[in-house]
N, C-alpha and C positions, 0 to 999 in steps of 0.2 A: 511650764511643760504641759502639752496635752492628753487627753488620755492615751491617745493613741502609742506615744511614744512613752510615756510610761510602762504601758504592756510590749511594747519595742525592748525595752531596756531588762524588764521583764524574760522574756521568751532569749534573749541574750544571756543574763544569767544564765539562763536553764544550758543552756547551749555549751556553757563554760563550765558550768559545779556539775553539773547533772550527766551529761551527755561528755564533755574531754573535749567538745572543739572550740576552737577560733571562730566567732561568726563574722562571717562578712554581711557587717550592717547593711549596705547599699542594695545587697541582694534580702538581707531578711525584711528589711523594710518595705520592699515591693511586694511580698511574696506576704507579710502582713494586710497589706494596704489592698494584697488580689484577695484576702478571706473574707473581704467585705464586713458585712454590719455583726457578721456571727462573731468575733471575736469580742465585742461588746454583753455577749449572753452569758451567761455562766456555763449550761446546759452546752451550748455549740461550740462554747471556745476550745472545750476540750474533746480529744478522742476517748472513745469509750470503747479502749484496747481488749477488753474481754469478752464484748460483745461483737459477734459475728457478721451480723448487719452492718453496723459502725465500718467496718474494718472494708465490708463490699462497697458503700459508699465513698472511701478514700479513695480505693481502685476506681470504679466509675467516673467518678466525680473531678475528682485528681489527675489522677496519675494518666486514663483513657482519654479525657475531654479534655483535660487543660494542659496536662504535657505531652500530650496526642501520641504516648504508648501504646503499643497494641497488648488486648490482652493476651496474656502466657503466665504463667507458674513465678516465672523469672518477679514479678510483681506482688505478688501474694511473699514470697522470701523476703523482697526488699519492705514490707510494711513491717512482718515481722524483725527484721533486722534493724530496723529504725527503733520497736517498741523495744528491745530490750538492749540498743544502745541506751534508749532513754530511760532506764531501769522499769521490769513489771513493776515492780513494789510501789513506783512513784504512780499514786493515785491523779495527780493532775498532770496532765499530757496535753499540753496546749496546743489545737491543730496546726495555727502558726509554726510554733517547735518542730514539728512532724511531716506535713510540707517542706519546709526548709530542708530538711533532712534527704527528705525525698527525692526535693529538685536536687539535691548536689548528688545524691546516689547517683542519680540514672546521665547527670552531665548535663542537666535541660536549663541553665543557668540563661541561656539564649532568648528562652521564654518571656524571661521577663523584662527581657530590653528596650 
């Protein structure tokens, strides 16, 4: 097994003890495979839910560019809504995990087809 799917199997977990849901692999897997090389870093694999910056770049980067939302309010609720699905207290927040979360929030599963 490669690393990749290691932290596939990983961010799955999370998904299931952590977070209450059923992951649909076929989609975490792509939505892995779109975080590119950051999910290899220690530093980027995670979001850094306390930090305000961290959280503008999910919006930008994410949620405006890649699942081509427009910004509103509605976006800012759904990060938060995502972070404490995923428990505050849980120090590692795998961007993986949190994208995933996102694309199924907003419906954008289309994205990654």
């Amino acid at each position: 097994m490669g690393k990749r799917d290691e932290l596939i199997e990983k961010y799955a977990d999370d998904l299931k003890n952590k977070c209450g849901m059923t992951p649909d692999m076929d989609l975490l897997t792509k939505v892995t495979i779109g975080c590119g090389p950051s999910i290899y870093n220690a530093d980027s694999a995670t979001v850094a839910a306390s930090q305000p910056g961290e959280l503008e770049t999910v919006k930008n980067n994410f949620l405006i560019k890649k699942l081509g939302l427009s910004d509103s309010p509605k976006l800012d609720e759904a990060i938060q809504s995502v972070i404490e699905t995923y428990g505050q207290s849980e120090r590692n927040k795998y961007r993986a995990v949190v994208y995933y979360m996102l694309t199924k929030h907003f419906g954008k599963e289309s994205v990654y087809n």
